[in-house]
Structures are given as structure tokens and as C-alpha cells.
C-alpha positions in Angstrom: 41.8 11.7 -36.5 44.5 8.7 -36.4 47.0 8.2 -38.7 48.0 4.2 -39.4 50.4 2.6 -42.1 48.5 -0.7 -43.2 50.0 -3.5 -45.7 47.1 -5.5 -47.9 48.9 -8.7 -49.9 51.6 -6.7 -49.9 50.5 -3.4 -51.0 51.4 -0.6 -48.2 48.4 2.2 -47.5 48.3 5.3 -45.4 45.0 6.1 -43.8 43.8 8.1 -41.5 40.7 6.8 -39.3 38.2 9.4 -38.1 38.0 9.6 -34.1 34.5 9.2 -32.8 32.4 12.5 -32.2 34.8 14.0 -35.0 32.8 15.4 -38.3 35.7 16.2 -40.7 36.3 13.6 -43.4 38.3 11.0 -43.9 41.1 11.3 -47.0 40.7 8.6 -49.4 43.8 6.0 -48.7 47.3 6.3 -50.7 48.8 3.3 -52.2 52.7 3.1 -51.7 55.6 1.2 -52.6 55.4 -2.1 -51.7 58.4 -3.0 -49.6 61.2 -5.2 -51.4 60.6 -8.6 -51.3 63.5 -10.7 -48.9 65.6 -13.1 -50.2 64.5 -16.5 -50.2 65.8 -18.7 -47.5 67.8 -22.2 -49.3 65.6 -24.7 -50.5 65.9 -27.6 -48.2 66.2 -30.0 -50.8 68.1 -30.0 -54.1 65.9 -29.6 -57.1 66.3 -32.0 -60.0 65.2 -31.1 -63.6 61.9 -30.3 -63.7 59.7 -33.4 -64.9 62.2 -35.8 -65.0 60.3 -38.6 -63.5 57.4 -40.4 -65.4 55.1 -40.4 -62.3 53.3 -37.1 -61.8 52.5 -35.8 -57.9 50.5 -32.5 -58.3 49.2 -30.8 -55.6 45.1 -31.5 -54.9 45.0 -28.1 -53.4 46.3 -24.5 -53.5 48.6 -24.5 -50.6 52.0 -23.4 -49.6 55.4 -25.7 -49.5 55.8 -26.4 -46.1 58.4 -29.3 -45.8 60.1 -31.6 -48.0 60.7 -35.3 -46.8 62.7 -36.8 -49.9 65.1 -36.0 -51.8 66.0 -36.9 -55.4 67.5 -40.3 -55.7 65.4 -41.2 -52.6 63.5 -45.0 -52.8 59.8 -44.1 -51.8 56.8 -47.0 -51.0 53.0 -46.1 -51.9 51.8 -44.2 -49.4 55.3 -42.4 -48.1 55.6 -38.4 -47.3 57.0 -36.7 -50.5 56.4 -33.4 -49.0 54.0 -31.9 -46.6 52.0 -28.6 -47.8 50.2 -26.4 -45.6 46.2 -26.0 -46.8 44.2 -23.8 -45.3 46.8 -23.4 -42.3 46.9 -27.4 -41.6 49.9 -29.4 -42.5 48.9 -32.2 -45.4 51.0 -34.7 -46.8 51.8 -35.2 -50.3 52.3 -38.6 -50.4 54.1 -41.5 -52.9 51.3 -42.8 -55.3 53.1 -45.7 -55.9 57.1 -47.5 -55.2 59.5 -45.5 -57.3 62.6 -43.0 -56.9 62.1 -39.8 -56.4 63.5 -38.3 -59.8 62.8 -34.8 -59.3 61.3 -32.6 -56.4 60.0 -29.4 -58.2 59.4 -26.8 -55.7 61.0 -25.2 -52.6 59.9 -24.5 -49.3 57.8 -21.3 -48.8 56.7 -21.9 -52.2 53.1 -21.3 -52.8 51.9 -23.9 -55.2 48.0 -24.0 -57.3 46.2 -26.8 -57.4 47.3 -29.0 -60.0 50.7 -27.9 -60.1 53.6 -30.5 -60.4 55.5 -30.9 -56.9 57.7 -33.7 -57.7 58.0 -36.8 -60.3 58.9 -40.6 -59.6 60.7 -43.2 -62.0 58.9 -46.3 -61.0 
């Protein structure tokens, strides 16, 4: 029998794996600790107060926080790159639905976001 140390969303199991031609069971596998989550690496943008603009952008999909191309303060056209989030392991970009200023960008990179969530608001 093999012995192996796996990690499932997070959650750490020993198990041991049964060799071929080998008849003795296999012990059911133990959960552990999960390891301590790292530090979060600086958000690459400064976050504004949350909702402060009067134009929603919500994500259209569950996805994680990839990149953020504006800041607060920053003038954005219809159509412009808020922020890109990675879906289903392809970059998409959230983009301006309309000219404004970016009043608030609520998330950070490395966040993971659900659909529907706020990401950032405009003043127009």
C-alpha cells in the first residue's frame, strides 16, 4: 500500500492507496487541518466606499478578479476595461456601460466574485 497527502478545496486528507495484487483494505481517509490561509498580496488598486457611484457594474458570471484597469477618479467611455475577470480560466473584460468616473472599484485582485456581485460603480 501507498501512503499520499492530498488537499480537496482546501481540505488536507491522508490516504493510503492499495497496490495492485494486494488484498488488505484500504483505511477510510482522515480529514486534517487545513493549512493557514496566506496573506493577501496588496490590492492593485485603492478601493473607494463601497457603492458610491450611481451606475452598477456586476459581474455576469462567477469568476475570479484577475486585473483591475481603473482606478477611482478615472474618466471611462462606454465600452472601456473596468476590470478583467478570469471565467472559466479565460480572461473577460468587465467593461464601462456607459461615460462616467469611476467612483468606486469594489473588489481586489485574487478575489473570487458570484455572479451578480457589485465590482465597481460609476458617477455619470
Amino acid at each position: 500500500m501507498k501512503n499520499y497527502t492530498i488537499t480537496v478545496n482546501g481540505t488536507v486528507y491522508d490516504v493510503t492507496v492499495e497496490e495492485a495484487g494486494s488484498t488488505g483494505a484500504a483505511p477510510a481517509p482522515r480529514r486534517m487541518a487545513a493549512p493557514a490561509p496566506k496573506a493577501a498580496a496588496p490590492a492593485a488598486a485603492p478601493k473607494a466606499a463601497g457603492g458610491a457611484g450611481n451606475v452598477r457594474i456586476e459581474a455576469k458570471a462567477a469568476g475570479k478578479v484577475f486585473k483591475i484597469e481603473a482606478n477611482p477618479g478615472s474618466a471611462v467611455k462606454k465600452g472601456d476595461t473596468v476590470l478583467v475577470l478570469e471565467v472559466m480560466k479565460m480572461e473577460t473584460p468587465v467593461v464601462a456601460p456607459e461615460d462616467g468616473t469611476v467612483a468606486s472599484i469594489d473588489v481586489a485582485v485574487g478575489d473570487q466574485v458570484e455572479s451578480g456581485a457589485l465590482l465597481a460603480t460609476l458617477n455619470n
